[in-house]
C-alpha positions in Angstrom: 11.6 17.9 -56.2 11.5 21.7 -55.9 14.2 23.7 -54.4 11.7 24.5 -51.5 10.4 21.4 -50.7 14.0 20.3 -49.9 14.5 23.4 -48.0 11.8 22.2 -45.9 13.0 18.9 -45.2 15.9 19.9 -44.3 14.8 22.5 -41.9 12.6 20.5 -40.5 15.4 17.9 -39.8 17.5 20.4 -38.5 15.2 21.9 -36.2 14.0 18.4 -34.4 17.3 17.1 -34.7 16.7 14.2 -36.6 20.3 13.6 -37.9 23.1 14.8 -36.6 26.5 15.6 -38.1 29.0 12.2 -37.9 26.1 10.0 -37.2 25.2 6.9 -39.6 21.6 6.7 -40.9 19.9 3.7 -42.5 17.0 4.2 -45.0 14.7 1.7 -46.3 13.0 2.2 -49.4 10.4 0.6 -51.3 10.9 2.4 -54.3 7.4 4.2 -54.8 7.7 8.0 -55.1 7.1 8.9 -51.1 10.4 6.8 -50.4 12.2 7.3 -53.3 11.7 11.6 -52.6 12.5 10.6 -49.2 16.0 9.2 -50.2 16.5 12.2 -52.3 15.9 14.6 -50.0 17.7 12.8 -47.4 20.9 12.1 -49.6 21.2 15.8 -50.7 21.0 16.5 -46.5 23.7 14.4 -45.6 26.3 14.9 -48.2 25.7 18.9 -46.8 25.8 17.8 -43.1 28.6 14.5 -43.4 26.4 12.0 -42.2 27.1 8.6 -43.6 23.8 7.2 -45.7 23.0 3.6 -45.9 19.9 2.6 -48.2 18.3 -0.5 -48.4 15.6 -1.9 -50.5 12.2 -3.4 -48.9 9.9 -5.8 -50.9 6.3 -3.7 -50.3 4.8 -7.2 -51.5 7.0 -9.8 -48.5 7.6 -6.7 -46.1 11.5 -8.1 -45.6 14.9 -6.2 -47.4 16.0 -7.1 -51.1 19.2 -8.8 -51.3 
Protein backbone atom coordinates (compact mmCIF):
# COMPACT_ATOMS: atom_id res chain seq x y z
CA UNK A 1 0.00 0.00 0.00
CA UNK A 2 1.55 3.31 -0.75
CA UNK A 3 2.55 5.75 1.79
CA UNK A 4 -0.33 8.09 0.45
CA UNK A 5 -3.05 5.89 0.28
CA UNK A 6 -2.67 5.27 4.00
CA UNK A 7 -2.35 8.96 4.52
CA UNK A 8 -5.71 9.05 3.15
CA UNK A 9 -7.31 6.59 5.14
CA UNK A 10 -6.24 7.89 7.98
CA UNK A 11 -7.26 11.37 7.27
CA UNK A 12 -10.29 10.50 6.29
CA UNK A 13 -10.88 8.50 9.59
CA UNK A 14 -9.73 11.34 11.44
CA UNK A 15 -11.79 13.84 9.93
CA UNK A 16 -15.36 11.87 10.31
CA UNK A 17 -14.34 10.53 13.44
CA UNK A 18 -14.58 7.08 12.72
CA UNK A 19 -12.29 5.80 15.61
CA UNK A 20 -11.48 7.43 18.41
CA UNK A 21 -8.49 7.22 20.67
CA UNK A 22 -9.22 4.39 23.75
CA UNK A 23 -12.06 2.93 21.90
CA UNK A 24 -12.16 -0.88 20.80
CA UNK A 25 -12.82 -1.67 17.05
CA UNK A 26 -13.82 -5.05 15.56
CA UNK A 27 -12.91 -5.81 11.90
CA UNK A 28 -14.13 -8.58 9.92
CA UNK A 29 -12.27 -9.75 7.08
CA UNK A 30 -12.75 -12.04 4.30
CA UNK A 31 -9.35 -12.14 3.25
CA UNK A 32 -9.59 -10.79 -0.44
CA UNK A 33 -7.39 -7.72 -1.07
CA UNK A 34 -10.26 -4.86 -0.23
CA UNK A 35 -10.42 -6.35 3.39
CA UNK A 36 -7.14 -7.52 3.85
CA UNK A 37 -5.81 -3.47 2.78
CA UNK A 38 -8.52 -2.55 4.94
CA UNK A 39 -6.97 -4.38 8.02
CA UNK A 40 -3.64 -2.89 7.02
CA UNK A 41 -4.50 0.35 6.90
CA UNK A 42 -6.60 0.12 9.83
CA UNK A 43 -3.87 -1.70 12.00
CA UNK A 44 -1.15 0.85 11.13
CA UNK A 45 -4.06 3.71 12.43
CA UNK A 46 -4.58 2.33 15.58
CA UNK A 47 -1.31 1.31 16.86
CA UNK A 48 -0.62 5.45 16.02
CA UNK A 49 -3.94 6.45 17.74
CA UNK A 50 -4.12 3.46 20.85
CA UNK A 51 -7.22 2.02 19.83
CA UNK A 52 -7.51 -1.61 20.63
CA UNK A 53 -8.01 -3.89 17.20
CA UNK A 54 -9.93 -6.99 17.14
CA UNK A 55 -10.01 -8.93 13.70
CA UNK A 56 -12.09 -11.69 12.80
CA UNK A 57 -12.31 -13.92 9.85
CA UNK A 58 -15.73 -14.20 7.75
CA UNK A 59 -16.37 -17.29 5.33
CA UNK A 60 -17.37 -15.06 1.93
CA UNK A 61 -18.81 -18.59 0.80
CA UNK A 62 -21.41 -19.26 4.46
CA UNK A 63 -21.41 -15.47 5.32
CA UNK A 64 -20.81 -16.51 9.28
CA UNK A 65 -17.10 -15.93 11.24
CA UNK A 66 -14.24 -18.67 11.07
CA UNK A 67 -13.47 -20.29 14.25
Amino acid sequence: MSVDMLQKIQETIKKRRLLISGEHALVAVSGGADSVTLLYALKEHCREAKIRLTVDGIDRERSFPIR
